[in-house]
Biopython code that builds the backbone (N, CA, C, O; Angstrom):
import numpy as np
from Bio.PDB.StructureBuilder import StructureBuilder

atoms = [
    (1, "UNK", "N", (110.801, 122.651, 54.985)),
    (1, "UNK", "CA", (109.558, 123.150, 55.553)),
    (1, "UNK", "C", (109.654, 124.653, 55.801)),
    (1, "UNK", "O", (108.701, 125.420, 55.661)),
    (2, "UNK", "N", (110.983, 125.043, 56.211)),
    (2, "UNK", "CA", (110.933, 126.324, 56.705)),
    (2, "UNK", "C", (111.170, 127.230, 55.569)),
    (2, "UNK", "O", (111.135, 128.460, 55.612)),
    (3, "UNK", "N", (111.484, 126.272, 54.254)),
    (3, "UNK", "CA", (111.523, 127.585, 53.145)),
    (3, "UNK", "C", (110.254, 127.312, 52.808)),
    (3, "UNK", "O", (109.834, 128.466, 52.891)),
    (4, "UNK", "N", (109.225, 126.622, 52.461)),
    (4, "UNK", "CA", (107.806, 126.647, 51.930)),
    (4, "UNK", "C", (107.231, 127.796, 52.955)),
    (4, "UNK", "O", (106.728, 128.862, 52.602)),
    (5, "UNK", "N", (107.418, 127.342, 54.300)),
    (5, "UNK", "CA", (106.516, 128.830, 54.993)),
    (5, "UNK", "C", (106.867, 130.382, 54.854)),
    (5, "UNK", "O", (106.151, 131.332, 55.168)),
    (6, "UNK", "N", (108.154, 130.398, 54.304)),
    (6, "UNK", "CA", (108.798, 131.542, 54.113)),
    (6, "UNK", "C", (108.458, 132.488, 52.651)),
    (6, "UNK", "O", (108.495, 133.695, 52.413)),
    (7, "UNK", "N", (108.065, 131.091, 51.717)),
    (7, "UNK", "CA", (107.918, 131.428, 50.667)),
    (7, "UNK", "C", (106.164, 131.870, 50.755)),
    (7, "UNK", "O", (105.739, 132.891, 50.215)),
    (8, "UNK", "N", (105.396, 131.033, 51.425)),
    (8, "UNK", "CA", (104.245, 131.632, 51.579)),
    (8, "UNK", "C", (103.786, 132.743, 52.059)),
    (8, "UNK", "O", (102.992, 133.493, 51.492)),
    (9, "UNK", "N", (104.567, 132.971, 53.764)),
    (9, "UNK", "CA", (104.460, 134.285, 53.815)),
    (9, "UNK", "C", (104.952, 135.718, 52.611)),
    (9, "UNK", "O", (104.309, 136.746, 52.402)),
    (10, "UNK", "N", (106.066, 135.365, 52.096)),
    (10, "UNK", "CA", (106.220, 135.990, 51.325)),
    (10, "UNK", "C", (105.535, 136.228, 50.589)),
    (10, "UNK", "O", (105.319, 137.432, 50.450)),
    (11, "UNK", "N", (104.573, 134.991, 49.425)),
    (11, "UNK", "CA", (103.641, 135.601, 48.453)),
    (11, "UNK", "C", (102.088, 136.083, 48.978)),
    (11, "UNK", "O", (101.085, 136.138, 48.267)),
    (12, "UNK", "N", (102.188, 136.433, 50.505)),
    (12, "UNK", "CA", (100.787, 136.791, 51.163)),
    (12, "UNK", "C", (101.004, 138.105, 51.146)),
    (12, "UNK", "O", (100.119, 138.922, 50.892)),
    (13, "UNK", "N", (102.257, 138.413, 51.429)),
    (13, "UNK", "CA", (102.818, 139.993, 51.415)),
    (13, "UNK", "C", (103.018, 140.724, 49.746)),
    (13, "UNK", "O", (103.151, 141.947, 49.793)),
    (14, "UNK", "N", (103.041, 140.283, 48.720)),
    (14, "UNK", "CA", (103.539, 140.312, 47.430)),
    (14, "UNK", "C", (101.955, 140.212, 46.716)),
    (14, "UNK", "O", (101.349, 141.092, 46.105)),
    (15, "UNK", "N", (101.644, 139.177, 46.947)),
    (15, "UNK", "CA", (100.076, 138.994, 46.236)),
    (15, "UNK", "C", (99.238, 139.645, 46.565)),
    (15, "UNK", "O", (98.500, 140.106, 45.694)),
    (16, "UNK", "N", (98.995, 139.961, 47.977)),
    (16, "UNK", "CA", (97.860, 140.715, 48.379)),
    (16, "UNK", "C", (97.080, 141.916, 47.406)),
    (16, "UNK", "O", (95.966, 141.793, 46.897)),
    (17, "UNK", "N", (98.152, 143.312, 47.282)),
    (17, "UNK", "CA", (97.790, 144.337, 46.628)),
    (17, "UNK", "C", (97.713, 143.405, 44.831)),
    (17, "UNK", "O", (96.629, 143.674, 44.315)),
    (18, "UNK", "N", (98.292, 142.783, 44.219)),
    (18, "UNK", "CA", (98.124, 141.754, 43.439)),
    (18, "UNK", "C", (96.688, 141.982, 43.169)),
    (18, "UNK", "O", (95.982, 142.649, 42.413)),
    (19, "UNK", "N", (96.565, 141.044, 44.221)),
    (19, "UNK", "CA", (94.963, 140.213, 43.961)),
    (19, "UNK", "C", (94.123, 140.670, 44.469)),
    (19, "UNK", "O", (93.179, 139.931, 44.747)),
    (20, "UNK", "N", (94.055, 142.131, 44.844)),
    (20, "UNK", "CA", (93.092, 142.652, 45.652)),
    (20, "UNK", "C", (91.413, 142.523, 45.449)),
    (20, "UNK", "O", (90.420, 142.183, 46.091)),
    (21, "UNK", "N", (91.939, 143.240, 43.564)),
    (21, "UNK", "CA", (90.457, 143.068, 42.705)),
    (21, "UNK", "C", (89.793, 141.911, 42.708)),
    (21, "UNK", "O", (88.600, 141.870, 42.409)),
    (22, "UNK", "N", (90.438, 140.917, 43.022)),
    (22, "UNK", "CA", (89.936, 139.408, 42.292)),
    (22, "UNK", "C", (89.332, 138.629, 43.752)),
    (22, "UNK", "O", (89.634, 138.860, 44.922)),
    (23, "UNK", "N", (88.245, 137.502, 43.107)),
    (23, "UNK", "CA", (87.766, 137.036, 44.237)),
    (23, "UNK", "C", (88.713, 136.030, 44.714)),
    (23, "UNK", "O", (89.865, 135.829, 44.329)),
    (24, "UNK", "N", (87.610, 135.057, 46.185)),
    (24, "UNK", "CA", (88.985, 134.542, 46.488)),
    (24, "UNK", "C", (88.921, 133.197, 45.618)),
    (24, "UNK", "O", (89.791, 132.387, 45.939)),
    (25, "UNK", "N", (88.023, 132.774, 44.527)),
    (25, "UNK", "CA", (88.487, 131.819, 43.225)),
    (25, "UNK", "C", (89.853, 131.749, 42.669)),
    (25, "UNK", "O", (90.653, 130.813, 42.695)),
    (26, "UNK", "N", (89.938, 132.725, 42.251)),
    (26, "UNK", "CA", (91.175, 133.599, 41.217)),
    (26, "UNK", "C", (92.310, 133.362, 42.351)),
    (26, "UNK", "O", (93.187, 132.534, 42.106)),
    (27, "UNK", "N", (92.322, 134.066, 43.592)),
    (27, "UNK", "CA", (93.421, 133.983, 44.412)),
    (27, "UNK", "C", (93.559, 132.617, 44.353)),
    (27, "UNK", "O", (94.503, 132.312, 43.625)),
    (28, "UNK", "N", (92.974, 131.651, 44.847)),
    (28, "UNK", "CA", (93.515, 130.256, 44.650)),
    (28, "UNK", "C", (94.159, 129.883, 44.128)),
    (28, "UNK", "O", (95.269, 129.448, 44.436)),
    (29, "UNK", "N", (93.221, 129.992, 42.357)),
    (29, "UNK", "CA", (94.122, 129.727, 41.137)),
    (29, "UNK", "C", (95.627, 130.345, 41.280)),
    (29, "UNK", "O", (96.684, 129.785, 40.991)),
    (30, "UNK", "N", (95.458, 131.463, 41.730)),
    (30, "UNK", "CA", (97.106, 132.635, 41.282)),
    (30, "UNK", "C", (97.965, 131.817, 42.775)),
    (30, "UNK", "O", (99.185, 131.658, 42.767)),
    (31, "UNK", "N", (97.401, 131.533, 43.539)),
    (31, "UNK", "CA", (98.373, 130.619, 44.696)),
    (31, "UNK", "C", (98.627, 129.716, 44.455)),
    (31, "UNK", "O", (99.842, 129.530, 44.516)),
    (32, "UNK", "N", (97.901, 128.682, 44.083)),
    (32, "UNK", "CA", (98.403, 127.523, 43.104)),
    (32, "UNK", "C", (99.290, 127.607, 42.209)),
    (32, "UNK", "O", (100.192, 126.877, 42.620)),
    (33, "UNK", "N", (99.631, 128.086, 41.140)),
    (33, "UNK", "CA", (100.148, 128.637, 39.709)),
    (33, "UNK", "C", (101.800, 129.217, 40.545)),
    (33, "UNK", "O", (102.899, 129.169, 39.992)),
    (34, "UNK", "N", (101.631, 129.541, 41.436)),
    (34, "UNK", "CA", (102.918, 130.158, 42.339)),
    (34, "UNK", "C", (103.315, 129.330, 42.947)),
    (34, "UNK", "O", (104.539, 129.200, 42.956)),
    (35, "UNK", "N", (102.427, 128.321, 43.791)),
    (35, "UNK", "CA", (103.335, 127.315, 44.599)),
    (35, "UNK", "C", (104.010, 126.330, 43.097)),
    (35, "UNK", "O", (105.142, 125.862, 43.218)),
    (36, "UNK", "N", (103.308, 126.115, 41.895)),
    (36, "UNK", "CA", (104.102, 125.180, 41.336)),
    (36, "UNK", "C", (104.990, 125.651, 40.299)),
    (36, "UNK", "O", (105.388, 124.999, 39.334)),
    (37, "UNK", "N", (105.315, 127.089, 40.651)),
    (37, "UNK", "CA", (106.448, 127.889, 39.923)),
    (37, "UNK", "C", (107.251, 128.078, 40.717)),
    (37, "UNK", "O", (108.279, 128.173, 40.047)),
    (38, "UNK", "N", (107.559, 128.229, 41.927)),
    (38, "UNK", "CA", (108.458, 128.259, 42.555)),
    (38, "UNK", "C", (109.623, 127.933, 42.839)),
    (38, "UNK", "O", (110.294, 128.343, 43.786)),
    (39, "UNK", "N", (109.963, 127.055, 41.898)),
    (39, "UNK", "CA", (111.427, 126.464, 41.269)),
    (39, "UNK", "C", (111.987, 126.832, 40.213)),
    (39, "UNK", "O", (113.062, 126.293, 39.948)),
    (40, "UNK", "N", (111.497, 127.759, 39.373)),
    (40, "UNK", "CA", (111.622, 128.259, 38.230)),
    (40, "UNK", "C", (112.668, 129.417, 38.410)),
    (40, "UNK", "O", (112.875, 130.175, 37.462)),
    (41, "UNK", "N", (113.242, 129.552, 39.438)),
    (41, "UNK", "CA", (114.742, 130.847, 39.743)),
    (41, "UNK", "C", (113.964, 132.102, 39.408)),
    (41, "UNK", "O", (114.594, 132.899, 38.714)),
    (42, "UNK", "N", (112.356, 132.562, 39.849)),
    (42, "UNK", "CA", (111.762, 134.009, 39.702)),
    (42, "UNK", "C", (111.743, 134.080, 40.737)),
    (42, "UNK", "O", (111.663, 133.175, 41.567)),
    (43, "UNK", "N", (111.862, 135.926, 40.971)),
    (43, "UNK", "CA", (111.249, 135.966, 42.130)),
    (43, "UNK", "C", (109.888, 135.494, 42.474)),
    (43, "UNK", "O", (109.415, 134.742, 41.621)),
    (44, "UNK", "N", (109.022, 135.770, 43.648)),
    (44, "UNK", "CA", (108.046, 135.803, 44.250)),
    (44, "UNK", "C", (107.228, 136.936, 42.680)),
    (44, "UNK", "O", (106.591, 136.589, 41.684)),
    (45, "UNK", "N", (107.639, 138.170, 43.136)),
    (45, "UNK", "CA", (107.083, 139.281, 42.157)),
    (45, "UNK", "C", (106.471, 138.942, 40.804)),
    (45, "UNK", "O", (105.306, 138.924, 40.407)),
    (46, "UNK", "N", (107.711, 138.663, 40.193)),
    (46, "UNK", "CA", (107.419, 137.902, 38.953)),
    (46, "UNK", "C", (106.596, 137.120, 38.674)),
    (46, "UNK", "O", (105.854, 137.459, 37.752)),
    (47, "UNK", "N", (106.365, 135.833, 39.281)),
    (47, "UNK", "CA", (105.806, 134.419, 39.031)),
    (47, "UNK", "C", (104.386, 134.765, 39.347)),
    (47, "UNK", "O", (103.481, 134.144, 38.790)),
    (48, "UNK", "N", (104.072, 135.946, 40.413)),
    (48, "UNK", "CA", (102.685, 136.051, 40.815)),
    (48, "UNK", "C", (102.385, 137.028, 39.400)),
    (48, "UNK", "O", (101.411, 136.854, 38.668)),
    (49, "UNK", "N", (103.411, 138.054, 39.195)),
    (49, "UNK", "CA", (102.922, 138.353, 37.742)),
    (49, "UNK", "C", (102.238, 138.130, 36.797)),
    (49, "UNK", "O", (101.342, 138.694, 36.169)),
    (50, "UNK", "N", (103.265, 136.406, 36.749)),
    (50, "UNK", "CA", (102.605, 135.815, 35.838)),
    (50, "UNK", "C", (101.303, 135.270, 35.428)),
    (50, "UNK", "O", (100.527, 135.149, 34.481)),
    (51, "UNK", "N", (101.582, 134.894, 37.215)),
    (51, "UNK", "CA", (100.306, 133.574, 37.302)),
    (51, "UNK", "C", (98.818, 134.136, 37.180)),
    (51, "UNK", "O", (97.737, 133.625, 36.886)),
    (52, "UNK", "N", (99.325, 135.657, 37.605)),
    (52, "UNK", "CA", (97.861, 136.246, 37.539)),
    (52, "UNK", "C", (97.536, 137.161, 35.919)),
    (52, "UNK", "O", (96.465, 137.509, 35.420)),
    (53, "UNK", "N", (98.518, 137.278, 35.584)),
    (53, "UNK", "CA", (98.217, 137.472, 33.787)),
    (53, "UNK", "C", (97.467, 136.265, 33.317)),
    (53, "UNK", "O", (96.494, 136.400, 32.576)),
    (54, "UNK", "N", (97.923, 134.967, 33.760)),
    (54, "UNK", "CA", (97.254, 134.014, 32.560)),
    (54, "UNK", "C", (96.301, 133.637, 33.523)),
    (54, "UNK", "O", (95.798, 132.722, 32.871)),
    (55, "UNK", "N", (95.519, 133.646, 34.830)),
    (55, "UNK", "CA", (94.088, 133.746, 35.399)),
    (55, "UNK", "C", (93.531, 135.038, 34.881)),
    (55, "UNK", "O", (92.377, 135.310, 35.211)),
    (56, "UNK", "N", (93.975, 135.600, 34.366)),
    (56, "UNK", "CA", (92.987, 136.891, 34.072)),
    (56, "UNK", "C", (92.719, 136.702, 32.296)),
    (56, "UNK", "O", (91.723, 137.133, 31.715)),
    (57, "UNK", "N", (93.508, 136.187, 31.843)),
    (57, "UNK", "CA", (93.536, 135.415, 29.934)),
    (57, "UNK", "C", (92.516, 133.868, 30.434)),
    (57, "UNK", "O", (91.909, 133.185, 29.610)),
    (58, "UNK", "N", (92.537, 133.677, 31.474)),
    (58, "UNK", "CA", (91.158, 132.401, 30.959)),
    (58, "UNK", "C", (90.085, 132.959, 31.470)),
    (58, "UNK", "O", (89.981, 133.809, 32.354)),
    (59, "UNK", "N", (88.893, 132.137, 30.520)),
    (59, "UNK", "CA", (87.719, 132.407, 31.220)),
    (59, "UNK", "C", (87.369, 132.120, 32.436)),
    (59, "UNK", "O", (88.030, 131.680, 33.376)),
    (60, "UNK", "N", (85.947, 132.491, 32.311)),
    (60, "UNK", "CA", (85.445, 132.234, 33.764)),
    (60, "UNK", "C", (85.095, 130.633, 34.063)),
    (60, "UNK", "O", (85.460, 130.054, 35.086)),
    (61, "UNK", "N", (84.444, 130.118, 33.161)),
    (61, "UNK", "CA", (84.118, 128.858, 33.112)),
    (61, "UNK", "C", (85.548, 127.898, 32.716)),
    (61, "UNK", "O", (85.272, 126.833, 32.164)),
    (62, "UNK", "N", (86.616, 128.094, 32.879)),
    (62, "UNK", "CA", (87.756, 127.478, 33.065)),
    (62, "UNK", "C", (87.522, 126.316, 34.070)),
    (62, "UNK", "O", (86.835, 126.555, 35.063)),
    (63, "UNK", "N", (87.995, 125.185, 33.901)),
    (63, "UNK", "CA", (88.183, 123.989, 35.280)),
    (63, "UNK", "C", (89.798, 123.306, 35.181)),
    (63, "UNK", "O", (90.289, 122.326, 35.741)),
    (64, "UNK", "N", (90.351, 124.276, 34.228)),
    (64, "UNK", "CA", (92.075, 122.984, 34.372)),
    (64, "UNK", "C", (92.718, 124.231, 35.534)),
    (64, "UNK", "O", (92.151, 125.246, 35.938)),
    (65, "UNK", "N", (93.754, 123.836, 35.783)),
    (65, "UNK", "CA", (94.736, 125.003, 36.609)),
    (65, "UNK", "C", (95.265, 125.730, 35.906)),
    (65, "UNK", "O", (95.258, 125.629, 34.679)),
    (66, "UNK", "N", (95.937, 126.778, 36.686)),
    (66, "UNK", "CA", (96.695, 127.480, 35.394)),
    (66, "UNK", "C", (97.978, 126.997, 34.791)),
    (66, "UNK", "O", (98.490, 127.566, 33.827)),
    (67, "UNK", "N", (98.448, 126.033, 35.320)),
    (67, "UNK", "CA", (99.882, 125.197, 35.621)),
    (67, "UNK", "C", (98.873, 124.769, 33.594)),
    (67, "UNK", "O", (99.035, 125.272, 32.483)),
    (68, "UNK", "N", (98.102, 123.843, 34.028)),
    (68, "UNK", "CA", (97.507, 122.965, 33.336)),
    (68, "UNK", "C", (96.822, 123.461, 31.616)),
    (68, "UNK", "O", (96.785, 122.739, 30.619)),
    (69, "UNK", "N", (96.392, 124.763, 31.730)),
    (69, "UNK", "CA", (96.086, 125.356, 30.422)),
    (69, "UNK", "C", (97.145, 126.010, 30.414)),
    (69, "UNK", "O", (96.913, 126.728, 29.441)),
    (70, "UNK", "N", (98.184, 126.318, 30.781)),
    (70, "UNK", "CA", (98.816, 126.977, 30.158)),
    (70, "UNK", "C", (100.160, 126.706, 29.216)),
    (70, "UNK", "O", (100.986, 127.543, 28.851)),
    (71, "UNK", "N", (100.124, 125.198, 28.920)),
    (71, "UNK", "CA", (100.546, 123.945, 28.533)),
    (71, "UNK", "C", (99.419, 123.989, 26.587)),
    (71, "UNK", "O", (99.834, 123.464, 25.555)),
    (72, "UNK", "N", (98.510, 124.508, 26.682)),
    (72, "UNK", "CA", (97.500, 124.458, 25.469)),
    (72, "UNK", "C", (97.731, 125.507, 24.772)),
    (72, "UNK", "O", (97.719, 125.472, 23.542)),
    (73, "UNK", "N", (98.079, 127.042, 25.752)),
    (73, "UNK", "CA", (98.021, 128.516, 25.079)),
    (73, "UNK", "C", (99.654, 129.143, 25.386)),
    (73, "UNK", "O", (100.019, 129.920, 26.268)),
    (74, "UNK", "N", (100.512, 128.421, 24.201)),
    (74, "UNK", "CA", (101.611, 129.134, 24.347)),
    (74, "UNK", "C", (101.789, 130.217, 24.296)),
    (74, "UNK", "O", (102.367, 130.871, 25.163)),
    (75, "UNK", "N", (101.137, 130.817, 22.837)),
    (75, "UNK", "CA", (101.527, 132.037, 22.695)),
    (75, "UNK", "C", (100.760, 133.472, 24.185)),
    (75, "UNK", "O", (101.116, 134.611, 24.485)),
    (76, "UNK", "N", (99.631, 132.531, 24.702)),
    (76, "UNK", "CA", (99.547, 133.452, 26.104)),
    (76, "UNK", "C", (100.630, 133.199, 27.134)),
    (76, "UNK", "O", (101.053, 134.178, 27.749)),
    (77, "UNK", "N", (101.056, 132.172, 27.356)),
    (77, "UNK", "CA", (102.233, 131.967, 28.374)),
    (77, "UNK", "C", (103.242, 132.964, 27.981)),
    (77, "UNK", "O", (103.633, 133.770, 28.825)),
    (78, "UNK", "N", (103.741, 132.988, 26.669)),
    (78, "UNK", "CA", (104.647, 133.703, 25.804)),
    (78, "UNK", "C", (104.280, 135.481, 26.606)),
    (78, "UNK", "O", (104.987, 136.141, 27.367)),
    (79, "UNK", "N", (103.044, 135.756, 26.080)),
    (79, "UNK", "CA", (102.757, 137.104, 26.721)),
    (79, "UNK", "C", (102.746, 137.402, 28.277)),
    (79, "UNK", "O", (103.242, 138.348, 28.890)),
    (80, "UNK", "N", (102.255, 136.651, 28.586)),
    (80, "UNK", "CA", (102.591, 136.738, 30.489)),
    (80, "UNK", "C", (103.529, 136.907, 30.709)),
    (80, "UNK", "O", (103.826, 137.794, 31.510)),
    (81, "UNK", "N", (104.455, 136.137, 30.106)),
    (81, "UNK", "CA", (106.132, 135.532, 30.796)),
    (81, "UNK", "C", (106.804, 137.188, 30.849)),
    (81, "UNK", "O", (107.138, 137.754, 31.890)),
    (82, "UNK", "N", (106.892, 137.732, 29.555)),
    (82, "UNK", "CA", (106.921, 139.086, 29.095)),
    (82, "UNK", "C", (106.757, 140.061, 29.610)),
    (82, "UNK", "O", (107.626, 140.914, 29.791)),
    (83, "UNK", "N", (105.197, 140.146, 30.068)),
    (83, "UNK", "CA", (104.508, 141.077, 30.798)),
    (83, "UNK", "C", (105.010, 141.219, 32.584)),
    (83, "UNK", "O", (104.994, 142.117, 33.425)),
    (84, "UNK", "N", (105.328, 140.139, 32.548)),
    (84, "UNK", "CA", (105.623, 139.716, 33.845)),
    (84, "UNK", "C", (107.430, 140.200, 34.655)),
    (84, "UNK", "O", (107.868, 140.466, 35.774)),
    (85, "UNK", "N", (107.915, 140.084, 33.357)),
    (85, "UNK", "CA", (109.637, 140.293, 33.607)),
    (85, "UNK", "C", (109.963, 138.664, 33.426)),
    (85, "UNK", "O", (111.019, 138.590, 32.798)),
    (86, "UNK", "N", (109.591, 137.683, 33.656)),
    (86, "UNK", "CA", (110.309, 136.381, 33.460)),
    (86, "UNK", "C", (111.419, 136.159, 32.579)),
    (86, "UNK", "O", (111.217, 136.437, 31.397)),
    (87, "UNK", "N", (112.217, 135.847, 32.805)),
    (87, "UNK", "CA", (113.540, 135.694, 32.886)),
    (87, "UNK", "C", (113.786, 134.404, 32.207)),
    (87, "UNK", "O", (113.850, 133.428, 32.954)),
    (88, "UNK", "N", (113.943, 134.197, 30.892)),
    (88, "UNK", "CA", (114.447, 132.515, 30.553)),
    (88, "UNK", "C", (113.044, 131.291, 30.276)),
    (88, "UNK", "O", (113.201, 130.071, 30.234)),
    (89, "UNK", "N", (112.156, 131.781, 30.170)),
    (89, "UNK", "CA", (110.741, 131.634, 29.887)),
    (89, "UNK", "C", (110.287, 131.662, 28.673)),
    (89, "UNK", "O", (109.081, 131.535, 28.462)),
]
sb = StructureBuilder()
sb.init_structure("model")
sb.init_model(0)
sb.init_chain("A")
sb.init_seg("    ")
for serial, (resi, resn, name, xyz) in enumerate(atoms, 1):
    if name == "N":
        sb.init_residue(resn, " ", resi, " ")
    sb.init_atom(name, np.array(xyz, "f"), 0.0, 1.0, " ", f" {name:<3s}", serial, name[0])
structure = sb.get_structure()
């Protein structure tokens, strides 16, 4: 419990300037996409990197998660991972 709150505060401090531009839709998505990367040995930095490269590669009218399309568009995962610094990805 006390590492999930740790890890949250952390990506509130990390995401913020992040996600400043974006509404709070997108933040969801990019908080979501982070809580279920968070086992993946990235930092915080990284993974929000990511998560918000491939919310910003789907449309607007999107309804899967980003966990969830990003399972369809390798070669965008491929570019995020990249863009992002990911490590072993």
């Amino acid at each position: 419990m006390k590492k999930s709150m740790a890890l949250i505060a952390l990506l509130a401090c990390v995401a913020t300037p992040v996600l400043a531009d974006r509404n709070a839709d997108d933040a969801k998505w990019v908080g979501d996409c982070v809580v279920d990367n968070k086992d993946q040995g990235q930092s915080v930095d990284v993974v929000t990197k990511y998560c918000s490269c491939m919310n910003n590669e789907m449309s607007e009218s999107e309804t899967r998660s980003i966990t969830e399309w990003e399972k369809a568009n390798p070669k965008v995962m491929e570019k995020c991972s990249s863009q992002a610094g990911w490590k072993g990805k």
